[in-house]
C-alpha positions as CSV (number, residue, x, y, z in Angstrom):
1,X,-47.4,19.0,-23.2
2,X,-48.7,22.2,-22.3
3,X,-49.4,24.2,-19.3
4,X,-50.5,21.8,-16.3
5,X,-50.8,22.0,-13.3
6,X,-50.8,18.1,-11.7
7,X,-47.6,17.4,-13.9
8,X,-46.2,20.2,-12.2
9,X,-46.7,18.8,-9.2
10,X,-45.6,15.3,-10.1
11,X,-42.4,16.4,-10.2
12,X,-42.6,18.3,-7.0
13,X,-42.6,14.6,-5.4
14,X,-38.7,14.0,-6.2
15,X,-39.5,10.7,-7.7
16,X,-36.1,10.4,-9.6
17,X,-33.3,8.8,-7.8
18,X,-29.5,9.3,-9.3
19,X,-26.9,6.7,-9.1
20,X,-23.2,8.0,-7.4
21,X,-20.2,6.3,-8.3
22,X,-18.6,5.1,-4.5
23,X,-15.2,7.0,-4.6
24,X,-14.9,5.6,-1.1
25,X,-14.0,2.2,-3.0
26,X,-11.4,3.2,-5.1
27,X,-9.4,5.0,-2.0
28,X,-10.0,2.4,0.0
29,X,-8.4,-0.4,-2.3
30,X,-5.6,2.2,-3.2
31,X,-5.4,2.4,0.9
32,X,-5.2,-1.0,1.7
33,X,-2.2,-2.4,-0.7
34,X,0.3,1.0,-0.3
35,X,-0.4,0.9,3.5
36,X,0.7,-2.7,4.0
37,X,3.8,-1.8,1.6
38,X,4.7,1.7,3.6
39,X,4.5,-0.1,7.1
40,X,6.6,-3.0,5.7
41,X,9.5,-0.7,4.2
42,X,9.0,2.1,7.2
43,X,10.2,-0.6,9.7
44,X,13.9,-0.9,7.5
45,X,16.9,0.1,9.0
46,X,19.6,1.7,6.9
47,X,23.3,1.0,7.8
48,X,26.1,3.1,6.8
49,X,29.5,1.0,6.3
50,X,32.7,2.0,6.2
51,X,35.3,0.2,4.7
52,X,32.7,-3.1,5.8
53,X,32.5,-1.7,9.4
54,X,28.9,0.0,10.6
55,X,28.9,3.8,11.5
56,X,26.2,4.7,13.8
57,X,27.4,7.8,14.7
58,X,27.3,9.5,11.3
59,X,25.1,12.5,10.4
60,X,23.1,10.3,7.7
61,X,22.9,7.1,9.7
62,X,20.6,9.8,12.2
63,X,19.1,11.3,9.6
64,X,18.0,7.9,7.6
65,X,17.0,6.0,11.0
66,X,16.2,8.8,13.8
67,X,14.9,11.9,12.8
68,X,14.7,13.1,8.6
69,X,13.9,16.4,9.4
70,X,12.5,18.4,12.7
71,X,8.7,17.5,12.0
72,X,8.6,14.0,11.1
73,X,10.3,10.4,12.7
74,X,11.9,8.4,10.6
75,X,9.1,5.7,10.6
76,X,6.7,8.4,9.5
77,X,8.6,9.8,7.1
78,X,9.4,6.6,4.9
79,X,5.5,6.0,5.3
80,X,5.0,9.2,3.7
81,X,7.9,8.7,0.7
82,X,6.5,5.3,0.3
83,X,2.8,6.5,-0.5
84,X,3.7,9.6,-2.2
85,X,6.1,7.1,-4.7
86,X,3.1,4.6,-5.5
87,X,0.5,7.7,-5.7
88,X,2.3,9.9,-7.9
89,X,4.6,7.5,-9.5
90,X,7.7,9.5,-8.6
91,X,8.8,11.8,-5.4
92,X,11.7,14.0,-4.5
93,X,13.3,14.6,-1.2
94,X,15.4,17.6,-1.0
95,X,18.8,18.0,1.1
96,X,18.4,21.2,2.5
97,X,21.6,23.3,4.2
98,X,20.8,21.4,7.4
99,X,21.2,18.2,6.2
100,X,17.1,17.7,6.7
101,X,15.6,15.5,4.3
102,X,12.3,17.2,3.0
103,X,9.2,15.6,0.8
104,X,8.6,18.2,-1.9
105,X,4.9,18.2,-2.6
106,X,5.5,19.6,-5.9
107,X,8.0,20.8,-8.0
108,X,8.9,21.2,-12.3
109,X,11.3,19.0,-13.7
110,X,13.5,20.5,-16.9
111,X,15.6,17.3,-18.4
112,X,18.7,17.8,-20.0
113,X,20.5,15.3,-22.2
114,X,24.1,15.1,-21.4
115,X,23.5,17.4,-18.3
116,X,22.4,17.4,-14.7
117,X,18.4,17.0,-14.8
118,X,17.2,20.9,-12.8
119,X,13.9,21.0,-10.3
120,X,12.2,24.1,-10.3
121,X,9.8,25.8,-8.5
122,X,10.3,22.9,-5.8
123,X,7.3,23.4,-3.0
124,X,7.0,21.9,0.4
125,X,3.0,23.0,1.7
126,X,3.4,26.5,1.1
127,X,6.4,27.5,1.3
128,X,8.5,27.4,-2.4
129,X,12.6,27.4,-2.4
130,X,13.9,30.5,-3.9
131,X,16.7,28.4,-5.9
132,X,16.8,25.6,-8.3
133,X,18.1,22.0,-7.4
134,X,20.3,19.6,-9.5
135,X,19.8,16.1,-10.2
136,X,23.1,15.4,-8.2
137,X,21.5,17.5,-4.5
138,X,18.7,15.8,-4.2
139,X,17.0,11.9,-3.9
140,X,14.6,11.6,-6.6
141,X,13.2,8.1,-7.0
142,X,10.5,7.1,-9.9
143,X,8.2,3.6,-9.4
144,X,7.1,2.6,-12.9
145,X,6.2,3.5,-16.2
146,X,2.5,4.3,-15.2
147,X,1.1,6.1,-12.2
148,X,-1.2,3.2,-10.3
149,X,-4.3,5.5,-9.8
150,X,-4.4,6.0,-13.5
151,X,-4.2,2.5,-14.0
152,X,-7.1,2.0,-12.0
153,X,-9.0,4.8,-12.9
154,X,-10.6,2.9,-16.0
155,X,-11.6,-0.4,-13.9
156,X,-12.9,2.4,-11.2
157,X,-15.2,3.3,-13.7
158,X,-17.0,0.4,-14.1
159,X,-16.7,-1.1,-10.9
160,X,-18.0,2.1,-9.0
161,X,-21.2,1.9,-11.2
162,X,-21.8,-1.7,-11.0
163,X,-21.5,-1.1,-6.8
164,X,-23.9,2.2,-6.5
165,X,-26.3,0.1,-8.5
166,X,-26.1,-3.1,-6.2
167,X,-26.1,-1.1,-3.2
168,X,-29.0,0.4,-4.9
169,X,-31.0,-2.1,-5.7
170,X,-30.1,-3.8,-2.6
171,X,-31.8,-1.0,-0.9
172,X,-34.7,-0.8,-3.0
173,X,-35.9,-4.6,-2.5
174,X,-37.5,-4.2,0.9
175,X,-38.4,-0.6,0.2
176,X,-42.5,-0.2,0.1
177,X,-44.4,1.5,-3.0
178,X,-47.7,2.4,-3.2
179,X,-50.0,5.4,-5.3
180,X,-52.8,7.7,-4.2
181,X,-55.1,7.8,-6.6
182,X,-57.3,10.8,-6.2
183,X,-61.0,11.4,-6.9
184,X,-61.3,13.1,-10.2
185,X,-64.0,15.7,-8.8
186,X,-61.2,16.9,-6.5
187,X,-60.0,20.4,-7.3
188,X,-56.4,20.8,-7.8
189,X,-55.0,24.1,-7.1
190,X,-52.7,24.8,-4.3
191,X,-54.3,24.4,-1.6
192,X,-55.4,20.4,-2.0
193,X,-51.2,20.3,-3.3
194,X,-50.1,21.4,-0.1
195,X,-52.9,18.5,1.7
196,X,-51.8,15.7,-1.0
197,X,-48.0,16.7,0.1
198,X,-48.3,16.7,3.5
199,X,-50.4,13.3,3.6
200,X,-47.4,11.5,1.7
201,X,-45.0,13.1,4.1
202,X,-47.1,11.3,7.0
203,X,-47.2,8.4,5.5
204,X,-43.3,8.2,5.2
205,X,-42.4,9.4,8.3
206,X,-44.9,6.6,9.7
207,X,-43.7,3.4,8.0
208,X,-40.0,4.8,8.3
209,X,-40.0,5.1,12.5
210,X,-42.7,2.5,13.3
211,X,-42.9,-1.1,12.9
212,X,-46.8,-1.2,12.8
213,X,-48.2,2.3,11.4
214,X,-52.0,3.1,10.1
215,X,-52.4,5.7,7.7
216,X,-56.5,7.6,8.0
217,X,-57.1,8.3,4.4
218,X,-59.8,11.1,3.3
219,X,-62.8,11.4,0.8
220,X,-61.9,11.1,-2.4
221,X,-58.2,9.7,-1.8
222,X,-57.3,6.0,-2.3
223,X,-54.1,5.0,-1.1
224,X,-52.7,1.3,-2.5
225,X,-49.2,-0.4,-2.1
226,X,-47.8,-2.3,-4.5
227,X,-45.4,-5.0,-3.1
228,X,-42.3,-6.4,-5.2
229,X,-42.3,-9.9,-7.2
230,X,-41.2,-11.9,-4.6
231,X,-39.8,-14.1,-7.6
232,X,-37.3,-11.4,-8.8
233,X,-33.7,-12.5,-7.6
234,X,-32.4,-9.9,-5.2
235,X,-28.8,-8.7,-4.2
236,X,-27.4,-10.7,-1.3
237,X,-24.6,-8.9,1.0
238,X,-22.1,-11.2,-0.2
239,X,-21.8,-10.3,-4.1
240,X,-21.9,-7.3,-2.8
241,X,-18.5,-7.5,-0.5
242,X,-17.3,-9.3,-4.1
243,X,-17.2,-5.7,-6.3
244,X,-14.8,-4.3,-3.6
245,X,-12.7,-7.7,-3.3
246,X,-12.5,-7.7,-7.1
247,X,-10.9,-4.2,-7.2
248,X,-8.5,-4.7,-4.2
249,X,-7.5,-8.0,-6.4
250,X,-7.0,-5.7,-8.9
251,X,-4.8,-3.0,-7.3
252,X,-2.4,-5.6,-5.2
253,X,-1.7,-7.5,-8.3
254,X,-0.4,-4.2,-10.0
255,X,1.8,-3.9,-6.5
256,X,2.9,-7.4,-6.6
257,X,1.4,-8.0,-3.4
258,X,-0.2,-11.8,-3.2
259,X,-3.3,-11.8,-3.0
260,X,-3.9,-14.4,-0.3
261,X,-1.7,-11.7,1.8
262,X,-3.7,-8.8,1.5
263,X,-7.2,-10.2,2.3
264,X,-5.6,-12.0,5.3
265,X,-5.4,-15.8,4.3
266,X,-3.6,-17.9,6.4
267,X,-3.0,-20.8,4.3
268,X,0.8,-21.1,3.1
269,X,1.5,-17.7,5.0
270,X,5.4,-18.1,4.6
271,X,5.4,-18.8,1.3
272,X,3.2,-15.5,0.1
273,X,5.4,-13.2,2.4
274,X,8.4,-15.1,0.7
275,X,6.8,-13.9,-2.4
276,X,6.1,-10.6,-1.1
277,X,9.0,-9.5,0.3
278,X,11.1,-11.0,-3.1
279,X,9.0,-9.4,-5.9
280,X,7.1,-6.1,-3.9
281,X,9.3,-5.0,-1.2
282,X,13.0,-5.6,-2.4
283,X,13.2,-4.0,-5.5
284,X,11.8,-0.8,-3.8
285,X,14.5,-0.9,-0.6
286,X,17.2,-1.8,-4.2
287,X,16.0,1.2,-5.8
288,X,16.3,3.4,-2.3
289,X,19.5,2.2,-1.2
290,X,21.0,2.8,-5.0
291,X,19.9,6.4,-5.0
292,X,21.2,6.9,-1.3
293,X,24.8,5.6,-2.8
294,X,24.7,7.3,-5.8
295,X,23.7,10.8,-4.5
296,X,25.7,10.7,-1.0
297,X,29.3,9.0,-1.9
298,X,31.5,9.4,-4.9
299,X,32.9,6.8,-7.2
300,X,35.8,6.6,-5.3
301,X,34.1,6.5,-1.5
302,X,31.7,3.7,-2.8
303,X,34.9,1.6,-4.4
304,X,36.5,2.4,-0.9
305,X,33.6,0.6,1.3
306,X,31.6,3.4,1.9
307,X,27.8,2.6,1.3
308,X,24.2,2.5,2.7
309,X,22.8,-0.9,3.1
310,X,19.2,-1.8,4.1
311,X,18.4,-4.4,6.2
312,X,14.9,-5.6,6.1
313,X,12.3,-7.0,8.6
314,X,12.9,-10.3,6.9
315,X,16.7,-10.1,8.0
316,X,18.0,-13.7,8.9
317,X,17.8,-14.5,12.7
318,X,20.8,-15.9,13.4
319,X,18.9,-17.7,16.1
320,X,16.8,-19.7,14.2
321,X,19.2,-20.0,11.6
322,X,21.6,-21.4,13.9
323,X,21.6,-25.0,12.0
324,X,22.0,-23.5,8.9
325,X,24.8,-21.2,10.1
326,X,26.8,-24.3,11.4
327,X,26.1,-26.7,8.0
328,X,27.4,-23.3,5.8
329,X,30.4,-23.1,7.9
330,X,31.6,-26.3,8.2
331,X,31.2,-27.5,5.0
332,X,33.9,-25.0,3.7
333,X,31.4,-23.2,1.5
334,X,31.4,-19.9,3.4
335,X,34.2,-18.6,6.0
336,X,32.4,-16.9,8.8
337,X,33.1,-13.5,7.7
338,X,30.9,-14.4,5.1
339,X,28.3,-15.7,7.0
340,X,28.2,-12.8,9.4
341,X,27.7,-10.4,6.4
342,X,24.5,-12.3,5.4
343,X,23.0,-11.9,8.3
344,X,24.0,-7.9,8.5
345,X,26.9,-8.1,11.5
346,X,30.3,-6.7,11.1
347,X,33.4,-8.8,10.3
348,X,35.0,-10.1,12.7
349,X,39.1,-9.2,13.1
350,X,40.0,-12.6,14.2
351,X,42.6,-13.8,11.0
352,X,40.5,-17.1,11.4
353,X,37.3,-15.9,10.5
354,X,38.4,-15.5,6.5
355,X,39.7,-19.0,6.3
356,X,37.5,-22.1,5.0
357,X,36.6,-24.5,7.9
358,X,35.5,-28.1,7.3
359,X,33.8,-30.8,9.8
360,X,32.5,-30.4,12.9
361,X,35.9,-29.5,14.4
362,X,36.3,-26.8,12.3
363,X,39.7,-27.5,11.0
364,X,41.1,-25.3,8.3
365,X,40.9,-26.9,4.7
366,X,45.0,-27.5,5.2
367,X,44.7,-29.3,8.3
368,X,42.5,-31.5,6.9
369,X,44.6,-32.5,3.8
370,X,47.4,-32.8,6.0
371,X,46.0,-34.9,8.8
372,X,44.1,-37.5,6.0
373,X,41.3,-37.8,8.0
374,X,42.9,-40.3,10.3
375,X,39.9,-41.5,12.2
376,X,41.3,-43.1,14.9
377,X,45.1,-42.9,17.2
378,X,47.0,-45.6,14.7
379,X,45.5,-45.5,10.9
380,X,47.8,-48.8,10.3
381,X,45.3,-50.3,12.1
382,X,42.2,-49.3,10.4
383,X,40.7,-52.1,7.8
384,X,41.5,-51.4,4.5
């Protein structure tokens, strides 16, 4: 187009405005779900059994409960282990000689076939271990076949543009336009520029910090606004909060969260944390608990009674369960042994608490066969 000087200037005005993907979106969706799954599983308490009976005064029933390592509570660090797992789709926690359990934030994995699996190059912030680990020293615990942020990375793509461009055209429906048309006798060099420049930047400043603002216009300048069709449909604030709903949808269905959970319904509230706790937080505290056993006791400890158990914040209350607890017991179906291991108390020692009970008198099943359920003092003189 040649040399020219007012096209020069044209673009001097910035006219162009670019569309940003909102980042923000993604990490807060991502946020939301593995928060509400790390709080849920940070509040677990792990019980080491012996032979059936809890030990609370064990090294790892410290370590798993009180205090991992020196820098971190235990609440804090199953938050982080939780987040790292669903983020990166796998984590490591390394034994060191102190019996400290430490995150690694990154480490190389060589696989072997018929061998231990080795970690290399294991690193925790800055610092990188000097040896190598095997498979059988540390905790390693994968989450699925696919990393979560990479299966959200492609809806992010879309879903980021269509939101910049909603909150961009939300922005733009009140915005005022107008042009200054300039006398064509007027000289342009760079002296009038420098005028035209600093009349527009009035003019902003004006309508942007006042409600009622009057602009002087020179000579030889006309300035005109040009409002928007008033038929064109505009952007209301609620399909925009839909875009980020959509997405968080999106994410807590991949975590098998319900959705009615996560965006705070009330409506059959026991029923979706039913759901949750069965589908989303279970299979993680399974997965835990079976490295814990594998990694800490041998074949023979484990077939002994020695094993971790997790108990979750939806442990029966034996309080409220206290009608339930009676029906189990004396209907012979569970002794109350039984019954106390389902709601995570030790056995009892009493030789009565392994037998089967029936009726509200809590016979033993014997009793009852020998007694025939005489219902009164003389059962000749009960009708027949």
């Amino acid at each position: 187009m040649g040399k020219n000087e007012a096209i020069e200037f044209s673009y001097d005005l910035d006219l162009l405005h670019e569309t940003s993907n909102k980042t923000y979106m993604k990490k807060w969706a991502l946020n939301t779900s593995i928060n509400l799954i790390a709080r849920t599983i940070s509040q677990t308490k792990f019980e080491v059994l012996d032979k059936g009976v809890k030990d609370e005064t064990s090294v790892t029933y410290y370590k798993l409960n009180v205090r991992p390592n020196t820098d971190e509570s235990a609440s804090t660090f199953w938050q982080r282990v939780i987040r790292k797992l669903i983020l990166d789709n796998e984590v490591l926690i390394v034994v060191t000689d102190t019996k400290d359990l430490i995150i690694a934030d990154d480490f190389e994995r060589e696989e072997y076939a018929l061998y231990d699996d080795i970690f290399k190059h294991v690193k925790v912030d800055d610092y990188e271990f000097e040896r190598n680990f095997k498979m059988s020293d540390v905790i390693y615990l994968t989450y699925s076949n696919e990393s979560i942020t990479s299966m959200v990375e492609g809806l992010f793509a879309d879903y980021g543009e269509l939101f910049g461009r909603m909150i961009a055209n939300k922005k733009l429906e009140n915005q005022i336009r107008a042009t200054l048309a300039m006398d064509g006798t007027v000289p342009m060099n760079k002296d009038s520029q420098a005028k035209i420049q600093d009349f527009v930047s009035k003019a902003y400043e004006a309508y942007s910090t006042n409600d009622v603002a009057i602009i002087p216009v020179r000579k030889g300048y006309t300035y005109e606004e040009h409002s928007k069709s008033t038929t064109s449909k505009t952007t209301s604030v609620d399909e925009l909060s839909k875009v980020p709903t959509e997405l968080l949808k999106f994410v807590s269905r991949s975590l098998h969260i319900p959705v009615g959970l996560i965006l705070g319904e009330t409506a059959d509230i026991e029923a979706m944390t039913d759901n949750y706790m069965k589908f989303c937080i279970t299979p993680i505290l399974e997965m835990i608990t079976d490295e814990l056993n594998a990694k800490w006791f041998s074949e023979k400890g484990y077939k002994e009674g020695k094993r971790i158990k997790a108990i979750s914040i939806d442990a029966y209350d034996p309080i409220q369960k206290a009608e339930a607890i009676d029906k189990l017991i004396a209907s012979s179906v569970f002794t109350v042994n039984q019954v106390l291991d389902m709601f995570g108390y030790p056995p009892s020692e009493d030789a009565d608490a392994d037998k089967r009970v029936i009726t509200k008198n809590l016979q033993s099943v014997k009793e009852v066969s020998e007694s025939s359920l005489k219902g009164g003092e003389n059962n000749e003189d009960r009708p027949q």
